[in-house]
PyMOL Python script that loads the backbone (N, CA, C, O; Angstrom):
from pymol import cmd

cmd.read_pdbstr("""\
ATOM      1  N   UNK A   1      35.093 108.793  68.437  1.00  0.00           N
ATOM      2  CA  UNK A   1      35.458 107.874  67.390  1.00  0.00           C
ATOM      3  C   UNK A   1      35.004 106.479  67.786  1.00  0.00           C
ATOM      4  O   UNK A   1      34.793 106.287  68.983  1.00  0.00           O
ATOM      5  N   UNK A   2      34.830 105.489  66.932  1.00  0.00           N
ATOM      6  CA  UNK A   2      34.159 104.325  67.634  1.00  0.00           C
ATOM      7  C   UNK A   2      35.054 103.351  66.088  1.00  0.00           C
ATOM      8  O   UNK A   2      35.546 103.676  65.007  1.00  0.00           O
ATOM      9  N   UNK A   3      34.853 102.169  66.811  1.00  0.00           N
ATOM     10  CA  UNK A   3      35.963 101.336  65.803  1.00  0.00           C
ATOM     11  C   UNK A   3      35.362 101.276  64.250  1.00  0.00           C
ATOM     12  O   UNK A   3      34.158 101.490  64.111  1.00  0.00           O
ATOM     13  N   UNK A   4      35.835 101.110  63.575  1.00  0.00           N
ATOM     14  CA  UNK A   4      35.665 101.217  62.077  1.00  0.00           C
ATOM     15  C   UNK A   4      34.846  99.704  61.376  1.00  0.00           C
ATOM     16  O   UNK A   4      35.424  98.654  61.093  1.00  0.00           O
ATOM     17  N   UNK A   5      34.204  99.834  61.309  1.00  0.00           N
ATOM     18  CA  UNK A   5      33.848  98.274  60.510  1.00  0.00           C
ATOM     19  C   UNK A   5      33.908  98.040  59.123  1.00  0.00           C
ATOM     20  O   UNK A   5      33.926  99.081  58.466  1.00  0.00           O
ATOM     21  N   UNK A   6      33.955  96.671  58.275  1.00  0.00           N
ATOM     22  CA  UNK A   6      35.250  96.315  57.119  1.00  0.00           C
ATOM     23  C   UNK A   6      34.711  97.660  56.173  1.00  0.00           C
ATOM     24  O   UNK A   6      35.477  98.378  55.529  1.00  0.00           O
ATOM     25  N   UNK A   7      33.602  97.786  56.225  1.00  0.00           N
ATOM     26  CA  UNK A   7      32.895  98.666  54.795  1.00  0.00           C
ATOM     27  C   UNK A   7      33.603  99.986  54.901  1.00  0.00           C
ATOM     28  O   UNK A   7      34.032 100.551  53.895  1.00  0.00           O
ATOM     29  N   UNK A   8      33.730 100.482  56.106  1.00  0.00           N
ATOM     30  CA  UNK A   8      34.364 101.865  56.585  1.00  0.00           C
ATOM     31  C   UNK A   8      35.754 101.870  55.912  1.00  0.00           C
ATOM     32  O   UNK A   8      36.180 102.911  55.412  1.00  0.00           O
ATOM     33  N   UNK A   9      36.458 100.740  55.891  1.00  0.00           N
ATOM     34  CA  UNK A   9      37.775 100.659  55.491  1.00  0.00           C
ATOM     35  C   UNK A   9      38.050 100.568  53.791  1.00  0.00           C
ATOM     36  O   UNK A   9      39.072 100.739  53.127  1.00  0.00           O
ATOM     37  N   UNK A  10      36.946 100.292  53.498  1.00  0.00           N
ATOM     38  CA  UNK A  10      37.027 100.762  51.156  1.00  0.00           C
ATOM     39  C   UNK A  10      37.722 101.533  51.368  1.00  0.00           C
ATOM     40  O   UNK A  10      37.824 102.294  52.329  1.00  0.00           O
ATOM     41  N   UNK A  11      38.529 101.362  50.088  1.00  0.00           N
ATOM     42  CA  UNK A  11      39.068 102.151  49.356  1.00  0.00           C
ATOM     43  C   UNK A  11      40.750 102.918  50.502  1.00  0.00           C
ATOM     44  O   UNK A  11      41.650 103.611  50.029  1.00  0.00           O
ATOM     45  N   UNK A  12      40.664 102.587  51.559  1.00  0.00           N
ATOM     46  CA  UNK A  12      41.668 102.531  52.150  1.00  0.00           C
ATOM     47  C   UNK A  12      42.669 101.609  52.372  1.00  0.00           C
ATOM     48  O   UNK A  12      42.322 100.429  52.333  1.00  0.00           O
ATOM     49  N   UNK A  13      43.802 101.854  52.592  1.00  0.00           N
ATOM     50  CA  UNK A  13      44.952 100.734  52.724  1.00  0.00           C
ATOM     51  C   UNK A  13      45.452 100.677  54.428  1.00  0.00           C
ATOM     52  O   UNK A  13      46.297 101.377  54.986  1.00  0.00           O
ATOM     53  N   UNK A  14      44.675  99.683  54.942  1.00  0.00           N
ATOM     54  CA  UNK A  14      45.358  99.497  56.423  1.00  0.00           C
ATOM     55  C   UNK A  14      46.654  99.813  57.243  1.00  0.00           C
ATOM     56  O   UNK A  14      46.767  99.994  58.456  1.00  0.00           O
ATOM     57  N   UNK A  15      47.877  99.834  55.968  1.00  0.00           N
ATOM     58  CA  UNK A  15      48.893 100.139  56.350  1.00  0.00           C
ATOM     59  C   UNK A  15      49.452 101.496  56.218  1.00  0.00           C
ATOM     60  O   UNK A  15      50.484 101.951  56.711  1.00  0.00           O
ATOM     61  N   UNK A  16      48.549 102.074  55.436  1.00  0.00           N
ATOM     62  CA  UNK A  16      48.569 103.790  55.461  1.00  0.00           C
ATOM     63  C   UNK A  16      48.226 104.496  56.604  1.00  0.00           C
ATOM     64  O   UNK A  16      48.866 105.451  57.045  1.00  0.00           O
ATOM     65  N   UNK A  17      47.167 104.004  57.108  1.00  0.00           N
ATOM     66  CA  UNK A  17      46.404 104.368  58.274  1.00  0.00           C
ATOM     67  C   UNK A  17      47.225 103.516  59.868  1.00  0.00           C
ATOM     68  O   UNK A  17      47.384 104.065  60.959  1.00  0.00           O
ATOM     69  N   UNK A  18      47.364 103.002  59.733  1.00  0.00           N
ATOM     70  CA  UNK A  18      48.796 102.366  61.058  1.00  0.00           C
ATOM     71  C   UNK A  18      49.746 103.131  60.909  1.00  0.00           C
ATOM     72  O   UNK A  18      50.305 103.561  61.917  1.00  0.00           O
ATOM     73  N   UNK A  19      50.079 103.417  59.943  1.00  0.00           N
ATOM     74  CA  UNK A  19      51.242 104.406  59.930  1.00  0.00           C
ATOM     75  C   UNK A  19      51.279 105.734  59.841  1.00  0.00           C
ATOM     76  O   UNK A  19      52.344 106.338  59.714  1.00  0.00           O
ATOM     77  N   UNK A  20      49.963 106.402  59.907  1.00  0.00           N
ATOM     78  CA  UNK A  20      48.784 107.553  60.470  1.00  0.00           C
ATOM     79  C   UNK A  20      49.546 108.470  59.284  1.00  0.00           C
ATOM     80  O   UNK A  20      50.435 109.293  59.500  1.00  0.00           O
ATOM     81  N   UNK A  21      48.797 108.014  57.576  1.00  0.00           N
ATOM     82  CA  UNK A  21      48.972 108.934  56.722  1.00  0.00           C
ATOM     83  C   UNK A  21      47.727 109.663  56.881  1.00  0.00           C
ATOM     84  O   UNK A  21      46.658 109.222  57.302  1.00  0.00           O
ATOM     85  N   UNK A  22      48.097 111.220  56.363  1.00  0.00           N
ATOM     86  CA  UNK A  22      47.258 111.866  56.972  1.00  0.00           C
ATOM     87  C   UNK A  22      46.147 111.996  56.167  1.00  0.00           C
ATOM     88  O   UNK A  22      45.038 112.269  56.625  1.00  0.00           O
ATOM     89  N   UNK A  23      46.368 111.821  55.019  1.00  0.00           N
ATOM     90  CA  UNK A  23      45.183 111.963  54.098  1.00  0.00           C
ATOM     91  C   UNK A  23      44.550 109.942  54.193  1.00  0.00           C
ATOM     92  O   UNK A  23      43.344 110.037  53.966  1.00  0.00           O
ATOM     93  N   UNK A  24      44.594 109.737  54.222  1.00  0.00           N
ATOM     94  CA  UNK A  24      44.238 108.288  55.123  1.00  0.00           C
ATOM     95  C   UNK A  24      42.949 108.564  56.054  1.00  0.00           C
ATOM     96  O   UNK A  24      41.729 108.453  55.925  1.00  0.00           O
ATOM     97  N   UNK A  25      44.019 109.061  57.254  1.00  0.00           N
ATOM     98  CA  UNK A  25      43.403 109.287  58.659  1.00  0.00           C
ATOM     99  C   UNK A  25      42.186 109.964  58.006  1.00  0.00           C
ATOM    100  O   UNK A  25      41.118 109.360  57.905  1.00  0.00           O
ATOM    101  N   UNK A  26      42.394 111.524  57.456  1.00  0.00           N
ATOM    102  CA  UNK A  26      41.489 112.144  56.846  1.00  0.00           C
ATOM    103  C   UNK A  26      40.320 111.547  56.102  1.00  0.00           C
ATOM    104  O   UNK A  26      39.358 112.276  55.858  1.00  0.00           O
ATOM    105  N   UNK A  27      40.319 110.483  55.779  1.00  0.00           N
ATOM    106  CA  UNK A  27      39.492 109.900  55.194  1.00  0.00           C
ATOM    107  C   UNK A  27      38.167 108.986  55.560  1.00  0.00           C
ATOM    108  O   UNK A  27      37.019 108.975  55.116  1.00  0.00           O
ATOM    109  N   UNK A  28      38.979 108.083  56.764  1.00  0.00           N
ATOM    110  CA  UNK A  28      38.164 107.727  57.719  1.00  0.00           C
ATOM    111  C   UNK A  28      37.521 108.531  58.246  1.00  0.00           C
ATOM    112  O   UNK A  28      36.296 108.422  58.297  1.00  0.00           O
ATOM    113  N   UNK A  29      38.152 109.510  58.756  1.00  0.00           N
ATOM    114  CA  UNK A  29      36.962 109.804  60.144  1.00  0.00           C
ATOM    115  C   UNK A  29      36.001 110.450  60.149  1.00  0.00           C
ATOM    116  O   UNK A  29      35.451 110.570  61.244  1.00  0.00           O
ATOM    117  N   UNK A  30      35.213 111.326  58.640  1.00  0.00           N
ATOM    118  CA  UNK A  30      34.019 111.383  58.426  1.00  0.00           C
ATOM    119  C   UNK A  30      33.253 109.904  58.912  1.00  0.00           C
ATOM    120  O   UNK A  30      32.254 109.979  59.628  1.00  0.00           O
ATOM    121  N   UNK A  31      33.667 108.861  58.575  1.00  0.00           N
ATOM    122  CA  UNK A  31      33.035 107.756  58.176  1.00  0.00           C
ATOM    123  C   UNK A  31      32.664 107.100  59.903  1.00  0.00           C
ATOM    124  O   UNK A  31      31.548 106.620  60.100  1.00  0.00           O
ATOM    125  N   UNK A  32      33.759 107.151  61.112  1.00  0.00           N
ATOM    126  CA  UNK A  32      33.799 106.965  62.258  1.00  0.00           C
ATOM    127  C   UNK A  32      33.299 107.922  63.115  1.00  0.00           C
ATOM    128  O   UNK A  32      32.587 107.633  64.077  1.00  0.00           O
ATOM    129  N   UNK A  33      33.571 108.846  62.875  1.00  0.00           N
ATOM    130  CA  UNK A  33      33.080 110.023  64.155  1.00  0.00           C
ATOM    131  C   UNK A  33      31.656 110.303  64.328  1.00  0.00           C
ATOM    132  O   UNK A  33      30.721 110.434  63.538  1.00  0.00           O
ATOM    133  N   UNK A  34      31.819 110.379  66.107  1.00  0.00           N
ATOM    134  CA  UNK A  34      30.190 110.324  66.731  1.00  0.00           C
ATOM    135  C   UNK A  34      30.482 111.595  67.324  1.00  0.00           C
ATOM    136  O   UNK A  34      31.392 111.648  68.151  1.00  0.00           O
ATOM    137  N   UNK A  35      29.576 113.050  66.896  1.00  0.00           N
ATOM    138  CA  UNK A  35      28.785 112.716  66.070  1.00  0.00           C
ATOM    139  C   UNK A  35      29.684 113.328  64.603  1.00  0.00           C
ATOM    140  O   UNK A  35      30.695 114.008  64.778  1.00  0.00           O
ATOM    141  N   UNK A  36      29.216 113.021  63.265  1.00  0.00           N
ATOM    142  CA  UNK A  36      29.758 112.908  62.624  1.00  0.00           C
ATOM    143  C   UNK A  36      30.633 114.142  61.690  1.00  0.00           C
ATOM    144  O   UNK A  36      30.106 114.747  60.756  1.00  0.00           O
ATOM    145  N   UNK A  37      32.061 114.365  62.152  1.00  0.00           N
ATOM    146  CA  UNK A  37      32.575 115.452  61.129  1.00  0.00           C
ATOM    147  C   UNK A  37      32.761 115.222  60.152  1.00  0.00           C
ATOM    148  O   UNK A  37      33.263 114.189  59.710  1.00  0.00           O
ATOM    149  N   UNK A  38      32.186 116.676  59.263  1.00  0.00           N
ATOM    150  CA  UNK A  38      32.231 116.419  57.685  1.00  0.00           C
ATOM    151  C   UNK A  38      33.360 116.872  57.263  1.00  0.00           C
ATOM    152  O   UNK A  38      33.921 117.547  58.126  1.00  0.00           O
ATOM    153  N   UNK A  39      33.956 116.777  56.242  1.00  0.00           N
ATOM    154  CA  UNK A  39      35.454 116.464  55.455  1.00  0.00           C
ATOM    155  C   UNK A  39      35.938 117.844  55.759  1.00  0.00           C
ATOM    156  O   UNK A  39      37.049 118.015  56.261  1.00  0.00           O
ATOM    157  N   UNK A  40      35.063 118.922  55.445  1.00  0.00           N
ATOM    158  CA  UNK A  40      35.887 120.509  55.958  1.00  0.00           C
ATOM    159  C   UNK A  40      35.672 120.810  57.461  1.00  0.00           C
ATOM    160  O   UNK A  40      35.826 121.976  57.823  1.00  0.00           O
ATOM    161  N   UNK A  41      35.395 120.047  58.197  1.00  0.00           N
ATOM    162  CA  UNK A  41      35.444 120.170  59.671  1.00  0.00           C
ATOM    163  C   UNK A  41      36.918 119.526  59.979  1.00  0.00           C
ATOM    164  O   UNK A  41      37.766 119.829  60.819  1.00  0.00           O
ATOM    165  N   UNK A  42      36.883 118.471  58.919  1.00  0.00           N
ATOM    166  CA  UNK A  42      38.061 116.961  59.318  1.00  0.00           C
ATOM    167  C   UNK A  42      39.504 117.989  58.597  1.00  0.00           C
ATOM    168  O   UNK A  42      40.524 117.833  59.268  1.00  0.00           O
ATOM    169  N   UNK A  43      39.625 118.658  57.758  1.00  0.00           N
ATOM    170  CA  UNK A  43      40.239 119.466  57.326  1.00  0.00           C
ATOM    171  C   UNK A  43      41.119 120.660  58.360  1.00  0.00           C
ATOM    172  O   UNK A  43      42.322 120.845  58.545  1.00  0.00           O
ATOM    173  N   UNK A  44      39.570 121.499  59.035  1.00  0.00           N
ATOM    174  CA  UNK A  44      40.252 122.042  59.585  1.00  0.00           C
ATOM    175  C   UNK A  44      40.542 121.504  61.137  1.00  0.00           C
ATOM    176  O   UNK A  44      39.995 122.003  62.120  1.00  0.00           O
ATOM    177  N   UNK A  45      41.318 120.605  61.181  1.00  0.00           N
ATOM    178  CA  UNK A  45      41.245 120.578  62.989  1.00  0.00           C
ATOM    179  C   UNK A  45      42.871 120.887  63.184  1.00  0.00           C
ATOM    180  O   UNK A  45      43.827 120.869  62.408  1.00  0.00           O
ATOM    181  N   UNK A  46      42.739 121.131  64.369  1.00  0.00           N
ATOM    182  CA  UNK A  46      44.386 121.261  64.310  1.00  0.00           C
ATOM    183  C   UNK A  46      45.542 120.321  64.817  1.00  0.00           C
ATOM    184  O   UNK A  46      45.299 119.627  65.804  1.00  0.00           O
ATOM    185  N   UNK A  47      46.538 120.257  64.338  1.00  0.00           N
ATOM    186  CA  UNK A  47      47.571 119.184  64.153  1.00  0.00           C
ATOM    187  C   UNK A  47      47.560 118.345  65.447  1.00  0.00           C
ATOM    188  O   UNK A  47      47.795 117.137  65.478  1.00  0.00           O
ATOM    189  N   UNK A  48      47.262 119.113  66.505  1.00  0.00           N
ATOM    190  CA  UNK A  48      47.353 118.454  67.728  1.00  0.00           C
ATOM    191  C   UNK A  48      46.470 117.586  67.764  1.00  0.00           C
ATOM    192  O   UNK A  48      46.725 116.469  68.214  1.00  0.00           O
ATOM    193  N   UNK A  49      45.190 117.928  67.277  1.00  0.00           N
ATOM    194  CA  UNK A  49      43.619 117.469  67.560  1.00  0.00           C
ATOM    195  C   UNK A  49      43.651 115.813  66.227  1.00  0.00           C
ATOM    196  O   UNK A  49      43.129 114.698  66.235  1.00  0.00           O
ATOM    197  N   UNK A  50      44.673 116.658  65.181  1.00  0.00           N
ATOM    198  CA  UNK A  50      44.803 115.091  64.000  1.00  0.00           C
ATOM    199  C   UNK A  50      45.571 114.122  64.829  1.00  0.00           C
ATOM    200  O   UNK A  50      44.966 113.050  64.833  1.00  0.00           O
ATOM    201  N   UNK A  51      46.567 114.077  65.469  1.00  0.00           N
ATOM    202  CA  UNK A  51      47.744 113.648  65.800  1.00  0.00           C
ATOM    203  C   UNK A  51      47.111 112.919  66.951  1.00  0.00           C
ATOM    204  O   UNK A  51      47.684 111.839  67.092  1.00  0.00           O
ATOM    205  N   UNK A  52      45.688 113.180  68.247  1.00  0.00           N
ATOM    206  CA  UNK A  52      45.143 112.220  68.949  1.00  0.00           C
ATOM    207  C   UNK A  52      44.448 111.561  67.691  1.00  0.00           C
ATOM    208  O   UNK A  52      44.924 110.499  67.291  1.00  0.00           O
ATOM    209  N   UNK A  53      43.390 112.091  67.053  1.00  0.00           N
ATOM    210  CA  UNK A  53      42.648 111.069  66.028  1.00  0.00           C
ATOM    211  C   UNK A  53      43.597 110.422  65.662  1.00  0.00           C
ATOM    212  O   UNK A  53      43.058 109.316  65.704  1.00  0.00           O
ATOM    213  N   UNK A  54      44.779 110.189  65.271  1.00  0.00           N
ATOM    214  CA  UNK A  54      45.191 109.455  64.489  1.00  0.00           C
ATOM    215  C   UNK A  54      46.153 108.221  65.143  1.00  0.00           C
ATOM    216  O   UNK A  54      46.577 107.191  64.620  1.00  0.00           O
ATOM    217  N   UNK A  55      46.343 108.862  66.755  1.00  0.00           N
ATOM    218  CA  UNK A  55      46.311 107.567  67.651  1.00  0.00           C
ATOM    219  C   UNK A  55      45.561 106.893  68.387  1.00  0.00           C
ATOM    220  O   UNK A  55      45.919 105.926  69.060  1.00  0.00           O
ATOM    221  N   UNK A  56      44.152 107.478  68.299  1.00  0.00           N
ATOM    222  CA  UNK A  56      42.780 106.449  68.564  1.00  0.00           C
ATOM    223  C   UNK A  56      42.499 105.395  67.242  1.00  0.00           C
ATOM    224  O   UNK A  56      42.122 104.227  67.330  1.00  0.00           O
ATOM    225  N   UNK A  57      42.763 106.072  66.139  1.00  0.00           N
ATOM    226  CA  UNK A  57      42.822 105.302  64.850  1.00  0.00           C
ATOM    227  C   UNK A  57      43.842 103.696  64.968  1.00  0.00           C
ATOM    228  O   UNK A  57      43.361 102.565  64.887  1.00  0.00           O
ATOM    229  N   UNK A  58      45.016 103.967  65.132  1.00  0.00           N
ATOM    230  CA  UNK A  58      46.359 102.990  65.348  1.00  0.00           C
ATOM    231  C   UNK A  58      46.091 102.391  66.694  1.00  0.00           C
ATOM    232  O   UNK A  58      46.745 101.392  66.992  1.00  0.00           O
ATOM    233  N   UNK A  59      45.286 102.826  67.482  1.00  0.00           N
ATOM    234  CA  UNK A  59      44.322 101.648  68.631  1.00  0.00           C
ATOM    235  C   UNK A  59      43.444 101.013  68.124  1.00  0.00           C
ATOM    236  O   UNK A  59      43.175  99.938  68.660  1.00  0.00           O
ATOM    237  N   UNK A  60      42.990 101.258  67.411  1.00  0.00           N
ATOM    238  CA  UNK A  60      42.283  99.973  66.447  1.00  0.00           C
ATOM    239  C   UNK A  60      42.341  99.070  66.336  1.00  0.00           C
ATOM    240  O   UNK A  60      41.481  98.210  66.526  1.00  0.00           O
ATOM    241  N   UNK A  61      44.069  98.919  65.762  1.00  0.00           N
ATOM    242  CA  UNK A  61      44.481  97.983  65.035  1.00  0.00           C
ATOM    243  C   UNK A  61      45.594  97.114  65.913  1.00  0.00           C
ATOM    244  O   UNK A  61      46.328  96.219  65.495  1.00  0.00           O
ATOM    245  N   UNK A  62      45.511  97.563  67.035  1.00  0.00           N
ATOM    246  CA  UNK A  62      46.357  97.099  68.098  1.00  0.00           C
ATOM    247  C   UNK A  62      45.581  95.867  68.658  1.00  0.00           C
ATOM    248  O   UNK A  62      44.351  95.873  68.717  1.00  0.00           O
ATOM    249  N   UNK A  63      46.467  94.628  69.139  1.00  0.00           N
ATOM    250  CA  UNK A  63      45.808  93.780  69.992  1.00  0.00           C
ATOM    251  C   UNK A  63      46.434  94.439  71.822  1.00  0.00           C
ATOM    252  O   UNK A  63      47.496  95.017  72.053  1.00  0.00           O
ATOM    253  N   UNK A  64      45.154  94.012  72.983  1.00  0.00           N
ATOM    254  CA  UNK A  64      45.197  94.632  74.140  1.00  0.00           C
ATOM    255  C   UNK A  64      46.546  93.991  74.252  1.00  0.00           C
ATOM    256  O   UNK A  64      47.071  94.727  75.088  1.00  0.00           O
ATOM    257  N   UNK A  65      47.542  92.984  73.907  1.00  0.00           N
ATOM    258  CA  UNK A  65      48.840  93.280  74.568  1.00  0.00           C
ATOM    259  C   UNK A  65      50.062  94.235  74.071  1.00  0.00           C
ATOM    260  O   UNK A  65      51.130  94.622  74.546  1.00  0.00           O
ATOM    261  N   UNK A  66      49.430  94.386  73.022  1.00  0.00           N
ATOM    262  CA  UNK A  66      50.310  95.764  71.952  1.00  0.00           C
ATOM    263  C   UNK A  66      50.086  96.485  72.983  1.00  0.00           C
ATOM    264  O   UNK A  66      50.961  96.463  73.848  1.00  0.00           O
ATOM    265  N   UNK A  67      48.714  97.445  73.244  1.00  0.00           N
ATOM    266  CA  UNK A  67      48.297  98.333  73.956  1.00  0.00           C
ATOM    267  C   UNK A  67      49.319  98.173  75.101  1.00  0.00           C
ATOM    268  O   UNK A  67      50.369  98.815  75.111  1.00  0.00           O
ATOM    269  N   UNK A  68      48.990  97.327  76.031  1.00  0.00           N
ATOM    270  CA  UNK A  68      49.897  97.143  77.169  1.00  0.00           C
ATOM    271  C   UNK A  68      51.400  97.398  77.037  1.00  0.00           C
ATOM    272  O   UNK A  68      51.985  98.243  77.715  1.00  0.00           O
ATOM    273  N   UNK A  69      51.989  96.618  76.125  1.00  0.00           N
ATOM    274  CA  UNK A  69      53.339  96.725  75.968  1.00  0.00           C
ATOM    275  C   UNK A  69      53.776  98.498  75.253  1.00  0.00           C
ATOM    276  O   UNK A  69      54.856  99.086  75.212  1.00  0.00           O
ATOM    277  N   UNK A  70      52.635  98.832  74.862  1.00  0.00           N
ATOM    278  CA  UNK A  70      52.745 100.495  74.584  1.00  0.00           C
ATOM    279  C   UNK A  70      53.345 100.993  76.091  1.00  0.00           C
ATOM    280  O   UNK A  70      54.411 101.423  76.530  1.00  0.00           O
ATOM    281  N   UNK A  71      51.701 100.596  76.722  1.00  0.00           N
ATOM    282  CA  UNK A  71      52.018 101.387  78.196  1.00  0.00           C
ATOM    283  C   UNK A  71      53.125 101.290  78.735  1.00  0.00           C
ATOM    284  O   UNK A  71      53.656 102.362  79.026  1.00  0.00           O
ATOM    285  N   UNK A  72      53.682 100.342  78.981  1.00  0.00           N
ATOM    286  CA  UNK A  72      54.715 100.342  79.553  1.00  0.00           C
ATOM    287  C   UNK A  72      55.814 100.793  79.181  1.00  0.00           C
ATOM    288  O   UNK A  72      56.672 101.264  79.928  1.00  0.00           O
ATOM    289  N   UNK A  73      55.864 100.710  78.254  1.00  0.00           N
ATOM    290  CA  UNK A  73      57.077 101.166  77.235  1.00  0.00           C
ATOM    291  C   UNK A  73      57.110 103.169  77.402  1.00  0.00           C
ATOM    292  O   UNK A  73      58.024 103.992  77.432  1.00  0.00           O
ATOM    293  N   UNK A  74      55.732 103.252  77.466  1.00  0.00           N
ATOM    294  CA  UNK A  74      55.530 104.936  77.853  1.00  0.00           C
ATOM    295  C   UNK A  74      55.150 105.220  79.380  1.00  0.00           C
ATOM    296  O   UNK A  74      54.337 106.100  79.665  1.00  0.00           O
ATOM    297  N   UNK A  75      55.875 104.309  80.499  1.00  0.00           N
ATOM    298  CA  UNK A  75      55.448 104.459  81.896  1.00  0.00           C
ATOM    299  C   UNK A  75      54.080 104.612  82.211  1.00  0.00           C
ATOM    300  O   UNK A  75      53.815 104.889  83.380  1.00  0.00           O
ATOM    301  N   UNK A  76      53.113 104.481  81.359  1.00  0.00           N
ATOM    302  CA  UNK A  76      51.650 104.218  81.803  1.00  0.00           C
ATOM    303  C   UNK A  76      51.394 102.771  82.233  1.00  0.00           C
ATOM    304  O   UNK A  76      50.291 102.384  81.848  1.00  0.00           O
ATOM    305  N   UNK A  77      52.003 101.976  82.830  1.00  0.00           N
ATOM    306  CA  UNK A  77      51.548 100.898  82.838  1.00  0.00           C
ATOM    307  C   UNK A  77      50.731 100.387  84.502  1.00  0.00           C
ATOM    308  O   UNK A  77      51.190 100.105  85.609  1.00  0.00           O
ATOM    309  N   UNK A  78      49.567 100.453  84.019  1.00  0.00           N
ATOM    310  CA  UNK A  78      48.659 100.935  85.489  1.00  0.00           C
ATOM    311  C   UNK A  78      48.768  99.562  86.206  1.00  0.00           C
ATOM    312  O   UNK A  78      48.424  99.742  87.374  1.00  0.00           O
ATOM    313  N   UNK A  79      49.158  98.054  85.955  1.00  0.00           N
ATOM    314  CA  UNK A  79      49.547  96.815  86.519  1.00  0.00           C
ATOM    315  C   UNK A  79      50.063  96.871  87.415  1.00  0.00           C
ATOM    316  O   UNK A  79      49.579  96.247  88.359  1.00  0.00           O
ATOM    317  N   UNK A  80      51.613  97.817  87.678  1.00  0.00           N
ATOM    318  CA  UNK A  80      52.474  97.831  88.411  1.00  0.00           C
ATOM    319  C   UNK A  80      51.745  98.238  89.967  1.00  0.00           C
ATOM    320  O   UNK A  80      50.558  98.509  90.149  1.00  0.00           O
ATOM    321  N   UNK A  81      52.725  98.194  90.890  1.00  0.00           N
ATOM    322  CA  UNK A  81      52.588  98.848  92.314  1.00  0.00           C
ATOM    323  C   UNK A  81      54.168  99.326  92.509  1.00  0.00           C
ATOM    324  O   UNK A  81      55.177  98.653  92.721  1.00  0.00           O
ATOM    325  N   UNK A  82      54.004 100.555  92.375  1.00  0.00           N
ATOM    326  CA  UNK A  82      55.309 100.871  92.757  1.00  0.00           C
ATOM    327  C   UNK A  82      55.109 102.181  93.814  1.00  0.00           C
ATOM    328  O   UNK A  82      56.090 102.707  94.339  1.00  0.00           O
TER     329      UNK A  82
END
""", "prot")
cmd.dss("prot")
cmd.show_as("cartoon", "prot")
cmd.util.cbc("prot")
cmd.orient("prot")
C-alpha cells in the first residue's frame, strides 16, 4: 500500500475511512495497492487481511506523534530502555 494522494481520495469521505468503513477501505485500495488489486481480489480477502489494510489505511492519516502515542499506548514503544 503506499499513501493515497488528494485525487485517490474522490468521492470518499476521510472520516469513513479513519474510522475503517469497510466499503470505504474497499474502495481505496484498488486505487493504492502495489501491485494493484482489482475490486474482486479487494472483495475477496479475508477479514484478517481487511482489518491490517485498514490499519495501514488509518496510518495515513496519523501524525508520527499519534503513531508514537499509539505505540505506547500498545507497549510497542521502541524509545524506551527497559
Amino acid at each position: 500500500m503506499r499513501k493515497p494522494k488528494a485525487r485517490e481520495l474522490r468521492g470518499l469521505q476521510v472520516q469513513s475511512l479513519v474510522q475503517g468503513d469497510v466499503n470505504a477501505v474497499m474502495a481505496l485500495v484498488p486505487r493504492i495497492s502495489m501491485p494493484t488489486l482489482v475490486s474482486q481480489e479487494v472483495e475477496d480477502l479475508s477479514i484478517e487481511d481487511l482489518g491490517v489494510i485498514s490499519g495501514v489505511v488509518l496510518g495515513f492519516f496519523m501524525s508520527k506523534a499519534d503513531i508514537a502515542m499509539m505505540a505506547r499506548v500498545m507497549g510497542q514503544d521502541q524509545t524506551s530502555t527497559s
